[in-house]
C-alpha positions, -999 to +999 in steps of 0.1 A: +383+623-337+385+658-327+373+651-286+409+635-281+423+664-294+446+690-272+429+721-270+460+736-297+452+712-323+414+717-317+419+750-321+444+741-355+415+714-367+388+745-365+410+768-386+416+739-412+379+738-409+373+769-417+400+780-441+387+746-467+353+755-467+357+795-469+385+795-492+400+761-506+360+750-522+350+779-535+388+777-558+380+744-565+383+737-605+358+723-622+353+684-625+379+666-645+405+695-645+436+695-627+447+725-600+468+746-619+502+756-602+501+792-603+466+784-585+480+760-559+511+786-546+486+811-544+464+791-524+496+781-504+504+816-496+466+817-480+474+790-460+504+803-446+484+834-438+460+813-416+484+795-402+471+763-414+505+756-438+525+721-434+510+705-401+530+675-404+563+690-408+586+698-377+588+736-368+623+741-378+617+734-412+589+757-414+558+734-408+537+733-375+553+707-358+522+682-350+528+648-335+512+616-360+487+608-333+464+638-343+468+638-379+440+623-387+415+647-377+434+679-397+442+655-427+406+645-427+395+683-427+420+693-451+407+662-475+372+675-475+384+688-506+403+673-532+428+698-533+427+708-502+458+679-489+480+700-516+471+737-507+481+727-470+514+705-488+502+673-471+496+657-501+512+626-514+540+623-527+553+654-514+540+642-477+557+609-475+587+624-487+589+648-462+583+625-431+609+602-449+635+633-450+629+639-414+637+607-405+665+594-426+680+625-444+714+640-433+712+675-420+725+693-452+704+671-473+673+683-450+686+720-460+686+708-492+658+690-498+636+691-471+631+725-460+624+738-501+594+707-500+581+717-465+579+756-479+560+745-513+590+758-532+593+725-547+576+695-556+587+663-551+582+620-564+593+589-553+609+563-581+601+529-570+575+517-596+584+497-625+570+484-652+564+445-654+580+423-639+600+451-618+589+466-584+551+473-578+531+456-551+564+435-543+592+460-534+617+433-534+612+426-573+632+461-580+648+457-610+664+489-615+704+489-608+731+508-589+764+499-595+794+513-570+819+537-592+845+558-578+825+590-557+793+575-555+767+553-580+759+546-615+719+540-619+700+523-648+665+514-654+632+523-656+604+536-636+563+541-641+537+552-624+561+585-610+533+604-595+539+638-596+571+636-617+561+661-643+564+690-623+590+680-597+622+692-586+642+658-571+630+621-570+634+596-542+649+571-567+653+532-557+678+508-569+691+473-559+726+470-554+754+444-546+769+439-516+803+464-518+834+446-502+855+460-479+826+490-473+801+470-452+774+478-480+750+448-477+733+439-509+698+451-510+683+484-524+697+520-521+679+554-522+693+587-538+682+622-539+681+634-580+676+664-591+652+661-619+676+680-641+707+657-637+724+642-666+710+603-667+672+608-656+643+620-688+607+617-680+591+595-700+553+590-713+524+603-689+498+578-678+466+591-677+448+579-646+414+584-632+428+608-602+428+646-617+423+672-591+465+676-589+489+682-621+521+663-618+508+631-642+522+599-636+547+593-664+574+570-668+609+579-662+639+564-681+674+563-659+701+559-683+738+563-665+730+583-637+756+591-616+747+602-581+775+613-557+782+600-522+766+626-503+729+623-521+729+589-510+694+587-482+706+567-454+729+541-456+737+516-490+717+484-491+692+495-461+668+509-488+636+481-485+643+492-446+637+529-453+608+525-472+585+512-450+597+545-427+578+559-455+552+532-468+533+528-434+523+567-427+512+568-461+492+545-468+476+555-431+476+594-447+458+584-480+433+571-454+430+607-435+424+624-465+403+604-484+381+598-459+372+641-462+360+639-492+338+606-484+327+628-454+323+658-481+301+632-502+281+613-471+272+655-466+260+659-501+238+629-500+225+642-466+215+675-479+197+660-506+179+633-486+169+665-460+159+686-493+143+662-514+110+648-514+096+612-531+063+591-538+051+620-514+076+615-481+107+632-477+136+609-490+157+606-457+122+590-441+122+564-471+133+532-459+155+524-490+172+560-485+177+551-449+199+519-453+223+533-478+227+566-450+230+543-420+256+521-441+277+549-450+279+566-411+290+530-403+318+525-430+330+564-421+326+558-387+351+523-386+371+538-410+379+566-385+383+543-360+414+523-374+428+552-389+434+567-353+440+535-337+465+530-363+482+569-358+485+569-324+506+532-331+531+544-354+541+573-326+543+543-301+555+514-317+564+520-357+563+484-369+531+476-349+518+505-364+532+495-398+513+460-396+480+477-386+480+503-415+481+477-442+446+464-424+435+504-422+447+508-456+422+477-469+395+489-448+394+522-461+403+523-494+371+500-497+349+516-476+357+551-489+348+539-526+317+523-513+303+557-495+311+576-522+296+551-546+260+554-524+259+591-519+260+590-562+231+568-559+209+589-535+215+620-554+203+604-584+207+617-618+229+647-605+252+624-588+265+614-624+266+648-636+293+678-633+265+695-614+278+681-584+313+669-578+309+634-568+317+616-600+348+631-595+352+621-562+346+584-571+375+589-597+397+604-574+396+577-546+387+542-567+427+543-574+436+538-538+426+502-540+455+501-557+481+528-548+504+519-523+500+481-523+469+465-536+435+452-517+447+420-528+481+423-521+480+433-480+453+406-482+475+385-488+501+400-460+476+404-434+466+365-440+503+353-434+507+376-406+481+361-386+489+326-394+524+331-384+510+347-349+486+319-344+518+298-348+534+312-324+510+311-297+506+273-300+542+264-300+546+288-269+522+266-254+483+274-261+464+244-272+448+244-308+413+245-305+409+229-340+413+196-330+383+163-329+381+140-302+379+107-317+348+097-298+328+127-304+338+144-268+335+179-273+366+204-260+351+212-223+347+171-218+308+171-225+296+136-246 
């Protein structure tokens, strides 16, 4: 990934290098406890020092102004830890917010909002999830309500599954709203910008996942008439399902980035034991059974690079080619991550199920992303319509089906 890089980002991707090896690992807690805050501003402040601070965000809000297209290389450095995404603040939610912001938000709610999250000031959430039967892998079964009232909105209902809530300043907060006569406001879903100390919003009940390495939890929240004035509307009324795949494609893709640093970090760790270790008198890495499950994770990391550029380089050409193409990425790594990590475990042996080395916590961390962000199952299913509907298309612009028999057993080219 790095040989396509301009030789400023190279130069940017060696310092990431650097600074997450010499100075992000080493502050690493221990397996199974969370990076404290105090920890994570001080690390910030490091990062700031080296320059390596907010890569994603543009330079006049204080970040370093990289293009999508070569994300993945710095994500994927900065992942090699599991805190390393939030000590450079290019961790999710925070991340997706910010790109979001940049894209949608009006300039004083970017002074607001935007430029505070892009410093590490504040942290940040996004309200979409709901419990059963409300929003989760289908955005369009929001449940949660805004209803038009003089000045602005009056929200009720419930969210879950807030990551990062606990600790954060504002929420991205969904709703579905009617159409609004006489203002053009088509009925759909609306975002607004809350301040997590407004009147109307309580976090609820934390739920306790497998992921650990940041606080922030991923509680409930309980939105009990919350009014939210005119100008904290994001974007326009009703374009809300619109504005959330602005947000929705780059991060699933940037889950992908980072995760795939810490299955590089763990494909490392089952190399240096393979290299260190000997067995039945032959050094493990020249044991066949040790060779297929090192050769199977270079492929998976390998592929899984592949997309995820492929896939960044899209979204800065062509953003809803690029969306299409990072719900494939998304399937493809989230599986293939869990499955590297899952066979580096297995060539360390006893110590890869141990807090001697850090790769039972890696597993936790990442098995999640199967589901975060839309399910395996779910952009399965997409990705399945999608292609029928293409294939489709192609026949009744004229292609001929290539399913079909010839009666007498003629094959397609004529032959008997």
């Amino acid at each position: 990934m790095s040989a396509a890089l301009p030789d400023e980002y190279e130069a940017l991707r060696l310092r990431i290098r650097a600074f997450i090896r010499e100075e992000v690992i080493p502050a690493e807690p221990r397996p199974g406890v969370s990076l404290r805050r105090a920890d994570r501003v001080a690390l910030q402040n490091q990062a700031k020092a080296a320059g390596v601070f907010a890569p994603h965000v543009a330079k006049e809000y204080g970040g370093l102004g990289v293009p999508i297209g070569y994300w993945p290389a710095l994500f994927m450095e900065a992942g090699y830890s599991p805190i390393g995404p939030a000590v450079l603040n290019c961790m999710a939610p925070d991340e997706g917010n910010m790109h979001m912001l940049g894209q949608i938000a009006t300039e004083a709610q970017k002074e607001r909002f935007l430029r505070p999250l892009a410093a590490g000031e504040v942290t940040s959430c996004f309200g979409m999830t709901e419990p059963h039967p409300g929003a989760g892998s289908d955005p369009t079964a929001l449940s949660t309500r805004a209803e038009r009232v003089a000045g602005g909105w009056r929200v009720n209902g419930h969210k879950r599954f807030i990551s990062g809530a606990l600790n954060a300043s504002f929420c991205v907060l969904m709703a579905r709203n009617d159409a609004v006569e006489g203002e053009g406001v088509p009925a759909g879903a609306t975002m607004f910008l809350v301040d997590m100390d407004t009147p109307g919003i309580r976090v609820g009940n934390d739920l306790h996942a497998t992921d650990s390495a940041i606080e922030g939890g991923h509680p409930h929240l309980h939105i009990e008439d919350l009014f939210v004035p005119d100008e904290l509307v994001l974007g326009k009324p009703g374009e809300g399902f619109a504005y959330a795949q602005v947000r929705l494609g780059p991060g699933r893709l940037t889950h992908c980035m980072r995760w795939l640093g810490l299955a590089k970090r763990a494909h490392d760790t089952a190399l240096d034991r393979a290299n260190s270790r000997e067995l039945f008198g032959s050094p493990l890495r020249e044991l066949g059974v040790a060779q297929e499950l090192l050769a199977l994770n270079e492929i998976d990391l390998e592929t899984s690079i592949a997309i995820t550029a492929r896939t960044s380089a899209l979204l800065g050409e062509d953003h809803r080619a690029g969306e299409k193409l990072s719900s494939i990425a998304k399937v493809h790594c989230s599986e293939a991550i869990g499955r590297i990590i899952d066979r580096s475990i297995q060539l360390c042996g006893g110590d890869g199920v141990t807090d001697q080395l850090p790769l039972a916590q890696f597993a936790q961390e990442v098995r999640p992303f199967r589901i975060y962000d839309g399910s395996t199952e779910t952009h399965k299913w997409a990705i399945a319509k999608r292609a029928s509907s293409r294939r489709r298309r192609e026949i009744e612009a004229g292609e001929k089906p290539l399913d079909r028999v010839d009666p007498e057993g003629r094959s397609p080219r004529g032959e008997r």
